[in-house]
C-alpha positions in Angstrom: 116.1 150.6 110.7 117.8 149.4 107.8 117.5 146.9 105.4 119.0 145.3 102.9 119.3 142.3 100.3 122.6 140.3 100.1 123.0 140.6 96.8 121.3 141.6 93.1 121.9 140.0 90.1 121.1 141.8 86.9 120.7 141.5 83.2 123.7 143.2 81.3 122.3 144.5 78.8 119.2 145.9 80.6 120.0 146.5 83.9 116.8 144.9 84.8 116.9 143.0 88.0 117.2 139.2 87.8 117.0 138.0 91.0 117.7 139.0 94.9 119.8 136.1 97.0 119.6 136.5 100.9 122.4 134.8 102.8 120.5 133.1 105.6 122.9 132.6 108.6 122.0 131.7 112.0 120.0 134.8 113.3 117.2 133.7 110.5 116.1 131.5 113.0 115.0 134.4 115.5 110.8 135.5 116.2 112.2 138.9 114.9 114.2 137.9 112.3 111.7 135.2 110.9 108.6 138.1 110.6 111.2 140.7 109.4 112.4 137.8 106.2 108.5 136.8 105.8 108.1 140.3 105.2 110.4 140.8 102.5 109.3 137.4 101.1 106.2 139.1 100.8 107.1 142.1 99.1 109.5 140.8 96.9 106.8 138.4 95.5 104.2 141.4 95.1 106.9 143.4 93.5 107.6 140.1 90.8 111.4 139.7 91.9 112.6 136.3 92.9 114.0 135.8 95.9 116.6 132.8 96.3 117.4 132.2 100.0 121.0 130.4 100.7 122.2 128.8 103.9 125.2 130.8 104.6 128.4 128.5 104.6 131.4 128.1 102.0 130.8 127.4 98.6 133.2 126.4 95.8 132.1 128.5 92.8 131.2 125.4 91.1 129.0 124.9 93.5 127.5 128.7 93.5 127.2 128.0 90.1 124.8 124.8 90.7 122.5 127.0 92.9 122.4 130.0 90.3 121.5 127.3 87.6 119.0 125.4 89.4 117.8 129.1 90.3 117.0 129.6 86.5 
């Protein structure tokens, strides 16, 4: 099985990681699906990362921008 996380954001300068954004489509909505994301929920929050979740759909970037600053 493999697994995986969207996409990482990271500091520059540090390469620290800032947060971790899952793209939930559709298939979220699944028994296996929603115990497979409340795991990761769970060890992303023992591990200190954030975790931003994100209906999948079309964003502008002003819009991707909104989410990343309301995010922060």
């Amino acid at each position: 099985m493999t697994w995986h996380i969207d996409f990482v954001l990271i500091d520059a300068r540090t390469a620290a990681v800032k947060i971790c954004i899952e793209l939930d489509d559709k298939s979220h909505a699944h028994p296996k699906r929603r115990a497979r994301d409340a795991f990761l929920n769970s060890a992303m929050r023992r591990a200190g990362v954030r975790l931003l979740r994100i209906p999948l759909r079309r964003y502008t970037p002003e819009q991707i921008r909104a989410i990343l600053a309301q995010a922060a």
